[in-house]
C-alpha positions as CSV (number, residue, x, y, z in Angstrom):
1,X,17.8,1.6,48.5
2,X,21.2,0.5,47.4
3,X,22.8,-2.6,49.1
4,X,25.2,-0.6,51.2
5,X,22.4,0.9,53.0
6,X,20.6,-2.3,53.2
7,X,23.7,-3.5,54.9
8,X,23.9,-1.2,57.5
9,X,20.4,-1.1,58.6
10,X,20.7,-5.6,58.9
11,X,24.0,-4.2,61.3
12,X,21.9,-2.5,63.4
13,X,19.0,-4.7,64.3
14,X,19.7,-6.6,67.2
15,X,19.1,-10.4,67.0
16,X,15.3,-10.8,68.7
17,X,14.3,-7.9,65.9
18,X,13.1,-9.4,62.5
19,X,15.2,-8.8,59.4
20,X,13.3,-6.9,57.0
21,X,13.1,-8.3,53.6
22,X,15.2,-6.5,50.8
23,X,13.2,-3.6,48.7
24,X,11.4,-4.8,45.8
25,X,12.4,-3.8,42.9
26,X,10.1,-1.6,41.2
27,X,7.7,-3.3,38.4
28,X,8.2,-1.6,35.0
29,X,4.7,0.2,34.3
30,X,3.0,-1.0,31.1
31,X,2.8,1.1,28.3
32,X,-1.0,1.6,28.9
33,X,-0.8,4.8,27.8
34,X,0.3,4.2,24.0
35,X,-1.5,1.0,24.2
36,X,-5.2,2.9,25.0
37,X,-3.8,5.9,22.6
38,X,-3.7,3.3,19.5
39,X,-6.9,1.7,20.3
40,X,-9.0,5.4,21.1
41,X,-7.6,6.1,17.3
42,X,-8.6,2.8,15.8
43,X,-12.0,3.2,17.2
44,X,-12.6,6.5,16.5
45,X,-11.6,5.7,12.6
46,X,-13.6,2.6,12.4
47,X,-16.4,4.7,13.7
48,X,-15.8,7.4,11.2
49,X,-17.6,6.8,7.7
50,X,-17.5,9.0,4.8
51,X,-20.4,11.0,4.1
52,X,-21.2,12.3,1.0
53,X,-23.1,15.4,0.9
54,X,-26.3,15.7,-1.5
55,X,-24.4,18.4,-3.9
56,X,-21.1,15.8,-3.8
57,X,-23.8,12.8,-4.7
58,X,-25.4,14.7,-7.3
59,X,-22.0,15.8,-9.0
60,X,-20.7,12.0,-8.9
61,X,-24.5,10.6,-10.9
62,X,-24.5,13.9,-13.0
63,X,-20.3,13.4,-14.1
64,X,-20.6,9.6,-14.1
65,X,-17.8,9.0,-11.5
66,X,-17.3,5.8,-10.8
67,X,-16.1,5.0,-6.9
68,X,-14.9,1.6,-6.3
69,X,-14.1,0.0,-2.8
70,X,-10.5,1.1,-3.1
71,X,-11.1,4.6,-4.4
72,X,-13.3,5.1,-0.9
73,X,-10.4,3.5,0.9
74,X,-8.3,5.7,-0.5
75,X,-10.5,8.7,0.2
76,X,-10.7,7.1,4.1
77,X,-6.9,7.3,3.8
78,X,-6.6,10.7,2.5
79,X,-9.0,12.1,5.1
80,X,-6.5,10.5,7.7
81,X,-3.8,11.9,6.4
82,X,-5.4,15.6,6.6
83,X,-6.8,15.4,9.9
84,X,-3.4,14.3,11.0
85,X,-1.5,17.7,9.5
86,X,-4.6,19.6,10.6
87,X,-6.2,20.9,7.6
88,X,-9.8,21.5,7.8
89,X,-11.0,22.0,4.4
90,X,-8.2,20.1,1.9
91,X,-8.5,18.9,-1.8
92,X,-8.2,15.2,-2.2
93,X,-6.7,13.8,-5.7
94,X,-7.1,10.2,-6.4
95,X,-6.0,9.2,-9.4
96,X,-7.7,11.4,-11.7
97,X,-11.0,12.7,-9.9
98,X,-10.5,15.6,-7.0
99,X,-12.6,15.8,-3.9
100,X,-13.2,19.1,-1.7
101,X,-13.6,17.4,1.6
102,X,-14.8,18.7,4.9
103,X,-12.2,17.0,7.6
104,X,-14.7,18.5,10.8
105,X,-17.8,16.6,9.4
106,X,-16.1,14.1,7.5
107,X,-18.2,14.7,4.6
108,X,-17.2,15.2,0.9
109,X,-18.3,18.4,-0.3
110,X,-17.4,18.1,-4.3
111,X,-16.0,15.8,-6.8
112,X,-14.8,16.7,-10.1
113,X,-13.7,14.2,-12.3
114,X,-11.0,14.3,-15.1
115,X,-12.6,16.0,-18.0
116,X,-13.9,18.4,-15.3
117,X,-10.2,19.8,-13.9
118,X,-9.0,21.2,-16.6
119,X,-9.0,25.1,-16.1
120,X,-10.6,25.0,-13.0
121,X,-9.8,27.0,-9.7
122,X,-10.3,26.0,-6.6
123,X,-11.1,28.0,-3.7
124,X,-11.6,28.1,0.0
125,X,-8.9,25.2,0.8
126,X,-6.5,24.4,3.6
127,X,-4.1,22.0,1.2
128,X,-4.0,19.4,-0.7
129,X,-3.7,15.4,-0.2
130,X,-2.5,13.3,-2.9
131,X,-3.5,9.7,-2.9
């Protein structure tokens, strides 16, 4: 209600009625929406470890791959990364060692390490994230 309205209505109210108080103005909502949005994600990533399956654990003894803390962090951000452009099944290169991941289970399938990549072919991926 504008003032000019708010005018005329205190104009036509007699002296014994009550004046009505002015419209509140309306409170901005909160952002709730983005704020819940960025905390459901950051739960759901903490929540969200890497697995490694039992043919990706064996390749890593078997070729000696070494993983360090930032390599998996790495990997954690490379799964993000796919998940967020929606492939399912994507080829993860860090540094010098690839991993066939599956985004759906979170698990990395393969890893094939430097010496390993030369010549090869790989098959049955959605794309390719480089870290």
């Amino acid at each position: 209600m504008d003032q000019l309205q708010y005018n005329r209505i205190i104009r036509q109210i007699t002296h014994t009625q009550a004046v009505p108080a002015p419209p509140a103005k309306a409170e901005p909502k909160p952002k709730t929406a983005t704020a819940f949005q960025t905390l459901l994600e950051k739960q759901l990533q903490s929540g969200r470890d890497i697995v490694f399956s039992k043919h990706a654990a064996a390749r890593v003894a078997q070729r000696n791959i070494a993983l360090s803390e930032s390599h998996l962090n790495r990997l954690n951000e490379g799964f993000r990364l796919a998940e967020q452009k929606g492939l399912q099944a994507p080829l993860i290169l860090i540094d010098k060692t690839a991993f066939i991941v599956s985004v759906k289970n979170n698990t990395v399938v393969t890893t094939v390490q430097e010496d390993d990549l030369k010549g090869s072919v790989f098959t049955n991926i959605d794309g390719t994230v480089i870290i």
